[in-house]
N, CA, C and O atoms as a Maestro MAE file, in Angstrom:
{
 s_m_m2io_version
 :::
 2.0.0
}

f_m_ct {
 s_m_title
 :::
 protein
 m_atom[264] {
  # First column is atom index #
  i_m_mmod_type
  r_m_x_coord
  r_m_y_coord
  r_m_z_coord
  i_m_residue_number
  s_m_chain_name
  s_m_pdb_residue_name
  s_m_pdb_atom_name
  i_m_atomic_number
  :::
  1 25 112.695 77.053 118.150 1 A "UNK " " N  " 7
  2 3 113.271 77.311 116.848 1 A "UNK " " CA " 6
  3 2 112.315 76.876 115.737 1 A "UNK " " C  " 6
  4 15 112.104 77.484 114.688 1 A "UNK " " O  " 8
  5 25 111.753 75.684 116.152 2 A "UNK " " N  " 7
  6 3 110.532 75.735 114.725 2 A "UNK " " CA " 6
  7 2 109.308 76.235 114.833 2 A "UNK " " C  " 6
  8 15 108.488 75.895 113.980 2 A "UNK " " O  " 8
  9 25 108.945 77.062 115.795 3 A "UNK " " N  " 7
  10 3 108.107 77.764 115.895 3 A "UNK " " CA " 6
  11 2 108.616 79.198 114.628 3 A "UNK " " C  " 6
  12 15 108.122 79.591 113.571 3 A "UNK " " O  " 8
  13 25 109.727 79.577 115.388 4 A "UNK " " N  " 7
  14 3 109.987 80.731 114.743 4 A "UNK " " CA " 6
  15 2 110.210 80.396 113.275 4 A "UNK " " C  " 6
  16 15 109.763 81.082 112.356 4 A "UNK " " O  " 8
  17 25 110.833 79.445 113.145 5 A "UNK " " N  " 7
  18 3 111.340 79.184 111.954 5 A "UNK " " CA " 6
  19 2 110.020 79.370 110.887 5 A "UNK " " C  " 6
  20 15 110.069 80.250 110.028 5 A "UNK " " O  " 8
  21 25 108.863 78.491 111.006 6 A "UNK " " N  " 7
  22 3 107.679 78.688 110.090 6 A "UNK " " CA " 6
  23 2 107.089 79.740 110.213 6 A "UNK " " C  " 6
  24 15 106.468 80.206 109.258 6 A "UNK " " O  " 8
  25 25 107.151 80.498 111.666 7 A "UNK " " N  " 7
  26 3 106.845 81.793 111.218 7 A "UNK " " CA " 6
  27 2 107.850 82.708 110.368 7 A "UNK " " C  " 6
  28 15 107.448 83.228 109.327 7 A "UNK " " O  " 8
  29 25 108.779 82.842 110.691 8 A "UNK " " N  " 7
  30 3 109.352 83.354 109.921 8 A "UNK " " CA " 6
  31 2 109.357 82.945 108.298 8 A "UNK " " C  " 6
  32 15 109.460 83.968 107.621 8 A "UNK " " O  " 8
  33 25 109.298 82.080 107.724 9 A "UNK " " N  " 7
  34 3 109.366 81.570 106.414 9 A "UNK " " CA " 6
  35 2 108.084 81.731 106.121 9 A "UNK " " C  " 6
  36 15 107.989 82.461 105.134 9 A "UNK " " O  " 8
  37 25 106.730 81.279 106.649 10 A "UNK " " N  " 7
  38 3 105.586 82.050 105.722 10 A "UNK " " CA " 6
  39 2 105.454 83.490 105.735 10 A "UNK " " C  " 6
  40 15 104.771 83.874 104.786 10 A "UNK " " O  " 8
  41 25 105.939 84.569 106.603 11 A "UNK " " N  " 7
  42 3 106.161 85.813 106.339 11 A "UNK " " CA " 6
  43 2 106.777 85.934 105.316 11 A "UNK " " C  " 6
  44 15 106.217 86.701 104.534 11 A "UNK " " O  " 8
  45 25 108.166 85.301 104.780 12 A "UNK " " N  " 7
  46 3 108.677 85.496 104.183 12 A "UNK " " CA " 6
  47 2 107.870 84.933 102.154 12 A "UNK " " C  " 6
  48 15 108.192 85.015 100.969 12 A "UNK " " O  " 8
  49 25 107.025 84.542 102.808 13 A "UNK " " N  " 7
  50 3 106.633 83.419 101.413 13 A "UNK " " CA " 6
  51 2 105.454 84.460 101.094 13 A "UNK " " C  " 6
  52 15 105.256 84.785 99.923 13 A "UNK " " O  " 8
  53 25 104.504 85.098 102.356 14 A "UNK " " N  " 7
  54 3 103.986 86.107 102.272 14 A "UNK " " CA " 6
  55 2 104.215 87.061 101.577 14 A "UNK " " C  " 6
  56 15 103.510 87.189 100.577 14 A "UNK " " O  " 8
  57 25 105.143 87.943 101.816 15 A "UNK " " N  " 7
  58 3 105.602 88.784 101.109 15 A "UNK " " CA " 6
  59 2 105.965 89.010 99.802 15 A "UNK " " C  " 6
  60 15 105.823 90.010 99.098 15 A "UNK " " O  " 8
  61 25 106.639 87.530 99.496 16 A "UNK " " N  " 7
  62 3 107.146 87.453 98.328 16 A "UNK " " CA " 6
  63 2 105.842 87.229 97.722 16 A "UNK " " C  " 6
  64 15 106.115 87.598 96.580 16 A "UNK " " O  " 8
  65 25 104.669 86.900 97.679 17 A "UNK " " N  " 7
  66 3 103.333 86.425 97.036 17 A "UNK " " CA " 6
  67 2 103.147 87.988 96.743 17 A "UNK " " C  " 6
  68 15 103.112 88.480 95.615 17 A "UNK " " O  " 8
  69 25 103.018 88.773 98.111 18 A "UNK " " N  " 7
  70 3 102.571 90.077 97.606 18 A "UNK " " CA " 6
  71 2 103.257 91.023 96.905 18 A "UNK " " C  " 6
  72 15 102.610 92.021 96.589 18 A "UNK " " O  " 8
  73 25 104.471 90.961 96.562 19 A "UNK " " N  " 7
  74 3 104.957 91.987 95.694 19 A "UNK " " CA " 6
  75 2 105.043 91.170 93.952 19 A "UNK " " C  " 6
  76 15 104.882 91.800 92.907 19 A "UNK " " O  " 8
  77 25 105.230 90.192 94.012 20 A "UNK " " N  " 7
  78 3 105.032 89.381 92.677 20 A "UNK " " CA " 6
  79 2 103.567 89.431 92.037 20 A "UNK " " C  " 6
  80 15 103.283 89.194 90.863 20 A "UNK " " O  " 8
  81 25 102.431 89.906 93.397 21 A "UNK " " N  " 7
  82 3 100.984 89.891 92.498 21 A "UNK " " CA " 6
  83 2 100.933 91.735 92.635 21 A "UNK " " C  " 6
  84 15 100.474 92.278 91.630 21 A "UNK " " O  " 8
  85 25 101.338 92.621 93.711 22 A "UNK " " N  " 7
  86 3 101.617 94.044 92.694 22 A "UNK " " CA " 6
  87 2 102.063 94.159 91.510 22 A "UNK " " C  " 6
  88 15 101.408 94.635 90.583 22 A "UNK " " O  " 8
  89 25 103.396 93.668 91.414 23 A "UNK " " N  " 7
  90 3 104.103 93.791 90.172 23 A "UNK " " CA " 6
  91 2 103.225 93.417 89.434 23 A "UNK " " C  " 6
  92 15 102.851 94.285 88.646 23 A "UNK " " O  " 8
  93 25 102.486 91.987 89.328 24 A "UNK " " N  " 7
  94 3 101.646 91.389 87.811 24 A "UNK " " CA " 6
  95 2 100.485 92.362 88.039 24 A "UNK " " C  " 6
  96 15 99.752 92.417 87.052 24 A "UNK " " O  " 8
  97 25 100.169 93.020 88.893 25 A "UNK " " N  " 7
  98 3 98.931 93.925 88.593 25 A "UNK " " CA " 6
  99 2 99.361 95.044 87.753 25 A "UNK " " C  " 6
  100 15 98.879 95.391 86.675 25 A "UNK " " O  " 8
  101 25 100.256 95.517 88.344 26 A "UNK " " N  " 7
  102 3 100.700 96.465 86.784 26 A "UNK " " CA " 6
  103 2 100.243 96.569 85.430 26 A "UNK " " C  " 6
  104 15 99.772 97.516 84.801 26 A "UNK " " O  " 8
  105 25 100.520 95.222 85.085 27 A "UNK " " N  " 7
  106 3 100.905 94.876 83.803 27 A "UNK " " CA " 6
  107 2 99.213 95.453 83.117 27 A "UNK " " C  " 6
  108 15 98.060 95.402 83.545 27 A "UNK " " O  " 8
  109 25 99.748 95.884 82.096 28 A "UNK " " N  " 7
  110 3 98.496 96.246 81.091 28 A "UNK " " CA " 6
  111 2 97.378 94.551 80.728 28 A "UNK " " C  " 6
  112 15 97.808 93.491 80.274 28 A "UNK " " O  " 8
  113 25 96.389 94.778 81.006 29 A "UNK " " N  " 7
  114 3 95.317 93.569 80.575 29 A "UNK " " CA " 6
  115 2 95.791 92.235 81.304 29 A "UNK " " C  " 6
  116 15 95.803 91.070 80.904 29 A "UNK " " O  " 8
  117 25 96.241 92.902 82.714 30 A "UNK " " N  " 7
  118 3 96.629 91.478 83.492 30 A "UNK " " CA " 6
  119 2 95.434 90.901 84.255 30 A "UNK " " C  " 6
  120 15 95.111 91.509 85.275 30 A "UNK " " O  " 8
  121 25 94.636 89.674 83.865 31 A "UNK " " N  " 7
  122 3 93.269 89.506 84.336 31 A "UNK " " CA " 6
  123 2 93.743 88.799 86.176 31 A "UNK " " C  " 6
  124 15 94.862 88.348 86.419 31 A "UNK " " O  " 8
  125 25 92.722 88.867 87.114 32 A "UNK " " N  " 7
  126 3 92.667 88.296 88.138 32 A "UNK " " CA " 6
  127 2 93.697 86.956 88.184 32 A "UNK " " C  " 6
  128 15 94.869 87.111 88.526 32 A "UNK " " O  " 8
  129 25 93.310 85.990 87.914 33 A "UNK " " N  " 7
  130 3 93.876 84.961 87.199 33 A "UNK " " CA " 6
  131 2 95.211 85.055 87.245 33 A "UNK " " C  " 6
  132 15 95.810 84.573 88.207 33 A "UNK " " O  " 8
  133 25 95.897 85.699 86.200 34 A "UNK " " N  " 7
  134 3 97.461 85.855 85.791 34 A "UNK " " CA " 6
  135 2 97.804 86.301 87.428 34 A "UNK " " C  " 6
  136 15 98.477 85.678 88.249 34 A "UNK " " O  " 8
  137 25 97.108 87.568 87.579 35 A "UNK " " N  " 7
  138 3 98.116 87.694 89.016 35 A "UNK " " CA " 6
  139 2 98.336 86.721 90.114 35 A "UNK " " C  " 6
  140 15 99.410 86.559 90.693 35 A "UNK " " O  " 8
  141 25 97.146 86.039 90.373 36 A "UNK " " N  " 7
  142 3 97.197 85.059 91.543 36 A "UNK " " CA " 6
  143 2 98.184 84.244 91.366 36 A "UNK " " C  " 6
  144 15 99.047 84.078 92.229 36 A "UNK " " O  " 8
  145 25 98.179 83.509 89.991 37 A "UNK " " N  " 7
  146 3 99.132 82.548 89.415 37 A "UNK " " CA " 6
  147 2 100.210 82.983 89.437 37 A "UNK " " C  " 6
  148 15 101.067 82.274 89.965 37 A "UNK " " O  " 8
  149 25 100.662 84.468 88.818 38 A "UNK " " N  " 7
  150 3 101.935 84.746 89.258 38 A "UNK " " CA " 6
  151 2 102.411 84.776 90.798 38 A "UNK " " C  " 6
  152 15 103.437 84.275 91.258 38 A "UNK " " O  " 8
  153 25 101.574 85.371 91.364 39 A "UNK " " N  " 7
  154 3 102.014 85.478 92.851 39 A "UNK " " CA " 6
  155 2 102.354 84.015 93.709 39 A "UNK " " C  " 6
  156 15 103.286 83.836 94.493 39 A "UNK " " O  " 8
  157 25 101.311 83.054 93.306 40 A "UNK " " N  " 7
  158 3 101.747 81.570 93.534 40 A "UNK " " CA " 6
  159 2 102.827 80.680 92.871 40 A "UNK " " C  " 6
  160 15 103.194 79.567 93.250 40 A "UNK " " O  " 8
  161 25 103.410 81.634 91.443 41 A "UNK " " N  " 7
  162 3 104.315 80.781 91.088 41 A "UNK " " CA " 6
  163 2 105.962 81.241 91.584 41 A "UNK " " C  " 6
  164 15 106.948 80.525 91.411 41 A "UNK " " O  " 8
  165 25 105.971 82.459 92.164 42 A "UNK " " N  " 7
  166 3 106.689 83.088 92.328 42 A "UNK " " CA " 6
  167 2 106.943 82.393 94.200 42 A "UNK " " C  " 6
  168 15 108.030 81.947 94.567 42 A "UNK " " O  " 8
  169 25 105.778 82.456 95.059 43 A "UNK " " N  " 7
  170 3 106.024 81.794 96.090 43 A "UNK " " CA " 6
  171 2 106.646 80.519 96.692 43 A "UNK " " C  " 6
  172 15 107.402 80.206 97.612 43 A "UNK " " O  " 8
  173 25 105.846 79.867 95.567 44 A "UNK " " N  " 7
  174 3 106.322 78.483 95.354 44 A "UNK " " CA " 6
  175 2 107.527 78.010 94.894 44 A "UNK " " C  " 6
  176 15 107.970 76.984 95.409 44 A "UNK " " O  " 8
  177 25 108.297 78.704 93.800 45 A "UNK " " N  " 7
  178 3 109.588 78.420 93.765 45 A "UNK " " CA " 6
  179 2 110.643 79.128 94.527 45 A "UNK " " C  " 6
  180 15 111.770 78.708 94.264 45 A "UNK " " O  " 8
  181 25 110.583 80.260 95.555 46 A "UNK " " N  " 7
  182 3 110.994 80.275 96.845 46 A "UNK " " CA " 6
  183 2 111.060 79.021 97.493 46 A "UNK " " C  " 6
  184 15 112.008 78.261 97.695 46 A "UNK " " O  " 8
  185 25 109.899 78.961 97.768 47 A "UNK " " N  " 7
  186 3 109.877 77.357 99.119 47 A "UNK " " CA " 6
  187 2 110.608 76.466 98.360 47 A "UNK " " C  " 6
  188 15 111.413 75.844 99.053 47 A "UNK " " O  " 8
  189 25 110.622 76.164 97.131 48 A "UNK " " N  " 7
  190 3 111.450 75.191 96.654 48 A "UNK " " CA " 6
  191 2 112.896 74.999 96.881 48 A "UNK " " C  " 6
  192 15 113.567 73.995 97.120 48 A "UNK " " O  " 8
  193 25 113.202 76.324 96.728 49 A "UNK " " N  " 7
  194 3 115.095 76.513 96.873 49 A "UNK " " CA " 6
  195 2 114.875 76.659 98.075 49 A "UNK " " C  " 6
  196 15 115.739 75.888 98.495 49 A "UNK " " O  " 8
  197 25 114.419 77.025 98.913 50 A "UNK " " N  " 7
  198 3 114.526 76.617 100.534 50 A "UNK " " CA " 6
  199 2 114.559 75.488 101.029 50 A "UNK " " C  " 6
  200 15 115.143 75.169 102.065 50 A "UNK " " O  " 8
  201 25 113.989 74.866 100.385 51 A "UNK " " N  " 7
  202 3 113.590 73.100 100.979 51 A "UNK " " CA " 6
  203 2 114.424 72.464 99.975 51 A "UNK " " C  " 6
  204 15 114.539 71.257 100.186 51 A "UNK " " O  " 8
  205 25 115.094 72.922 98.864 52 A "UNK " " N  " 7
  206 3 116.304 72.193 98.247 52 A "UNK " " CA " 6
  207 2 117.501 72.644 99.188 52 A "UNK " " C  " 6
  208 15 118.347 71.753 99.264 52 A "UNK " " O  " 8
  209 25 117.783 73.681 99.863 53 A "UNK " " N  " 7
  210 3 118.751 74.630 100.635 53 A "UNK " " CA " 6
  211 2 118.776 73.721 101.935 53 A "UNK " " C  " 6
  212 15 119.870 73.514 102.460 53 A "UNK " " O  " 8
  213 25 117.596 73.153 102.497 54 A "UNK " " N  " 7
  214 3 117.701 72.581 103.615 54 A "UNK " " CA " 6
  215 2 117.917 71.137 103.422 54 A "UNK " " C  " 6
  216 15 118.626 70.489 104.192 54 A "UNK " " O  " 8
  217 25 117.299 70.609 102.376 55 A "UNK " " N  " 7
  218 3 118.005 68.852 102.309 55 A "UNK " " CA " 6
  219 2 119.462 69.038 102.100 55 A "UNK " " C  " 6
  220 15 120.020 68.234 102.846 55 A "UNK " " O  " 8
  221 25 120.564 69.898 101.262 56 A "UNK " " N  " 7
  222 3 121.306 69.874 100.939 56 A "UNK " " CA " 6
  223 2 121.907 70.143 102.410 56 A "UNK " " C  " 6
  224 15 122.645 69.255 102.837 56 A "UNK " " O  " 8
  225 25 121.655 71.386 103.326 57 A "UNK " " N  " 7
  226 3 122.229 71.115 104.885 57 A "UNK " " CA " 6
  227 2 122.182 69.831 105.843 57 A "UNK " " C  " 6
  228 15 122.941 69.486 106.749 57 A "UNK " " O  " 8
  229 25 120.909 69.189 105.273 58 A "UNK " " N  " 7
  230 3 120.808 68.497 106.116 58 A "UNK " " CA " 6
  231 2 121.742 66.676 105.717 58 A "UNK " " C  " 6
  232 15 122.225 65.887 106.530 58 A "UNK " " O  " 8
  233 25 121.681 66.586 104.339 59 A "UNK " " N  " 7
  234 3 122.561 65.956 104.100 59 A "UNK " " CA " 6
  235 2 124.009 65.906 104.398 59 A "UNK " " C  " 6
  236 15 124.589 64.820 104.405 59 A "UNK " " O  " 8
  237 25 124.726 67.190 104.683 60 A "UNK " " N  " 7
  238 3 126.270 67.324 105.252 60 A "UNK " " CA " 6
  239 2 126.340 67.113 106.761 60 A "UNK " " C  " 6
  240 15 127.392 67.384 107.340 60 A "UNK " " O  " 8
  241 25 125.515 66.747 107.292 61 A "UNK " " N  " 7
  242 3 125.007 66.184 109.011 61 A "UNK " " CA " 6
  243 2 124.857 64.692 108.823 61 A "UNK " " C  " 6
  244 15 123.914 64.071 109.314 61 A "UNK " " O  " 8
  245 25 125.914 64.074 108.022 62 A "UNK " " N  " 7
  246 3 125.468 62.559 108.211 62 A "UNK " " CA " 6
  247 2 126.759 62.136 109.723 62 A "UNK " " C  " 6
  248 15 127.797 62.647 110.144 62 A "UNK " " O  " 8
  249 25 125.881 60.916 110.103 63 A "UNK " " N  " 7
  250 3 126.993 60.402 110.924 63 A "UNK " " CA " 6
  251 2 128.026 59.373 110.731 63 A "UNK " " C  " 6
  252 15 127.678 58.302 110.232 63 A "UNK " " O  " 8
  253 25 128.971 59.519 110.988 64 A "UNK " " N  " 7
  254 3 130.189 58.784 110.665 64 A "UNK " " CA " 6
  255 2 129.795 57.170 110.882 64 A "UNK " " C  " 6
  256 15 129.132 56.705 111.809 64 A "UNK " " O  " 8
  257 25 130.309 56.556 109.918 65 A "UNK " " N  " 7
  258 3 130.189 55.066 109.849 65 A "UNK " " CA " 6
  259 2 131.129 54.533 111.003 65 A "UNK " " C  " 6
  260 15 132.321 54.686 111.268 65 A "UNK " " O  " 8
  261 25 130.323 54.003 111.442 66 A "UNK " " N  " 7
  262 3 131.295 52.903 112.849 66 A "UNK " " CA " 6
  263 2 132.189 52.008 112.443 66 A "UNK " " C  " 6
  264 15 132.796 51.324 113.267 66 A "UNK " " O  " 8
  :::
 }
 m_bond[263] {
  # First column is bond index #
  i_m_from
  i_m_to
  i_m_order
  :::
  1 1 2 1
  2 2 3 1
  3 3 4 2
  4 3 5 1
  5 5 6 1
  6 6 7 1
  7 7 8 2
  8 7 9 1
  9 9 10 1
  10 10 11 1
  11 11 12 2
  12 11 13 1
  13 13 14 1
  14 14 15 1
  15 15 16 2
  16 15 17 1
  17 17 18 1
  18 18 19 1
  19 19 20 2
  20 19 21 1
  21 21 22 1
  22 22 23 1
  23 23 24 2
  24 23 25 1
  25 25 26 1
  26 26 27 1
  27 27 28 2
  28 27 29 1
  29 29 30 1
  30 30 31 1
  31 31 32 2
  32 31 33 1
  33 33 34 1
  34 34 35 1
  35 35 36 2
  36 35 37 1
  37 37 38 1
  38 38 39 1
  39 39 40 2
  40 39 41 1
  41 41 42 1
  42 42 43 1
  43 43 44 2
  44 43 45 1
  45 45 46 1
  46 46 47 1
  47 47 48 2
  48 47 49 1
  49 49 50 1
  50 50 51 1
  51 51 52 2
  52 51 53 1
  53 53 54 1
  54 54 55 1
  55 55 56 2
  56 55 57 1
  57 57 58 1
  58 58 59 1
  59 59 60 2
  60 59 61 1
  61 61 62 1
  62 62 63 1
  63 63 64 2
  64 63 65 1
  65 65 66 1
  66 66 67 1
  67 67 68 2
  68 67 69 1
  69 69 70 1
  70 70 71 1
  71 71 72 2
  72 71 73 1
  73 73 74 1
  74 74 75 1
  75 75 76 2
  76 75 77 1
  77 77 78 1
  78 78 79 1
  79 79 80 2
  80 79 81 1
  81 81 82 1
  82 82 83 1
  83 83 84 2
  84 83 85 1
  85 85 86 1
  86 86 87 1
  87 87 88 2
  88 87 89 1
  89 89 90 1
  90 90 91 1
  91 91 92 2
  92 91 93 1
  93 93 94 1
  94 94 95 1
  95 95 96 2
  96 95 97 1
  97 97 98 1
  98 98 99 1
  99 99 100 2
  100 99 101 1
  101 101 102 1
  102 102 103 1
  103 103 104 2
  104 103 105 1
  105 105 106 1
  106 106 107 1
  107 107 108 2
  108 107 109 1
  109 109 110 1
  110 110 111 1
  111 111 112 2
  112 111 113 1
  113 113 114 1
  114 114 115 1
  115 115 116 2
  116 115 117 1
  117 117 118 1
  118 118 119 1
  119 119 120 2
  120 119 121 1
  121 121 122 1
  122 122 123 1
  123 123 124 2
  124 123 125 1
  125 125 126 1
  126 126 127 1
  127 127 128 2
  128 127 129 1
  129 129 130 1
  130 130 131 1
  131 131 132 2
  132 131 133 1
  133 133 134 1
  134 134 135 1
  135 135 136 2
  136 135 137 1
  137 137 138 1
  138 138 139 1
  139 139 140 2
  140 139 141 1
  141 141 142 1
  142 142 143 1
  143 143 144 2
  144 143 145 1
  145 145 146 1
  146 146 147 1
  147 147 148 2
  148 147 149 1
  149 149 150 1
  150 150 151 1
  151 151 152 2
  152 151 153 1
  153 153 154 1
  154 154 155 1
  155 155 156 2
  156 155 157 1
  157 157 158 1
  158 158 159 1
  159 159 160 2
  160 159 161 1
  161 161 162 1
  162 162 163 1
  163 163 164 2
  164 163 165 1
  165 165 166 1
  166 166 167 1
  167 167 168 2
  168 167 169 1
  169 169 170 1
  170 170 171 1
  171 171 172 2
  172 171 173 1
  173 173 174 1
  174 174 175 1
  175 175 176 2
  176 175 177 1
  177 177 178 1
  178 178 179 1
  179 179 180 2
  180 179 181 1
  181 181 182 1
  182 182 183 1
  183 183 184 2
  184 183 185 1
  185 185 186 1
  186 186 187 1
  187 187 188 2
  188 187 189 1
  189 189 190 1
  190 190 191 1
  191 191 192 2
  192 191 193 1
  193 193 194 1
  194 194 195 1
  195 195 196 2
  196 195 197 1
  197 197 198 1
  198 198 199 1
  199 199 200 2
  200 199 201 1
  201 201 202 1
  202 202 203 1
  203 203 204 2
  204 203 205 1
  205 205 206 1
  206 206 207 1
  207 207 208 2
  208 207 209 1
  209 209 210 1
  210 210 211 1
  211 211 212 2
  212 211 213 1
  213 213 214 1
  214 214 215 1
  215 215 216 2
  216 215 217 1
  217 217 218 1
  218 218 219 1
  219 219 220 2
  220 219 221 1
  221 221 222 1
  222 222 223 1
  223 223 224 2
  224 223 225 1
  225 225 226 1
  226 226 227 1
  227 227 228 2
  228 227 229 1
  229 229 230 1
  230 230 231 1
  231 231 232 2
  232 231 233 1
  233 233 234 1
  234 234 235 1
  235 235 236 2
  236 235 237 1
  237 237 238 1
  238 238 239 1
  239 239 240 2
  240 239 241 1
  241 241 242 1
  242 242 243 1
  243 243 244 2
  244 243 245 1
  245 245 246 1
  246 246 247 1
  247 247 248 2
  248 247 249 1
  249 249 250 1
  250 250 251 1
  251 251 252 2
  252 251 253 1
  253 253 254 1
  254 254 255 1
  255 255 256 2
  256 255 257 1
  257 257 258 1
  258 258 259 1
  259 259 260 2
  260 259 261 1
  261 261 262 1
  262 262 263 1
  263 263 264 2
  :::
 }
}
């Protein structure tokens, strides 16, 4: 399962990098730069709400006080 799991989630972080730096390529006078940054800022706050998504699961897994 954590095999798959990181594969699966950098595919997923993948992807999302690459359509966030198409989209900023679009843009009229979008230099190298802007896109990468967009594509990394866009990735990065994915992984964030994922890894806020998973402390918050993993916090409702506490064990009962003895």
């Amino acid at each position: 399962m954590q095999q798959t799991g990181s594969t699966l989630g950098l595919a997923i972080l993948v992807t999302i990098f690459g359509a966030a730096t198409r989209h900023a390529a679009t843009d009229a006078g979008a230099t190298a730069e802007h896109v990468l940054v967009t594509g990394m800022t866009d990735a990065f706050a994915c992984a964030m709400v994922v890894a806020v998504g998973t402390l918050a699961v993993a916090l409702t897994f506490r064990r009962p006080a003895a």
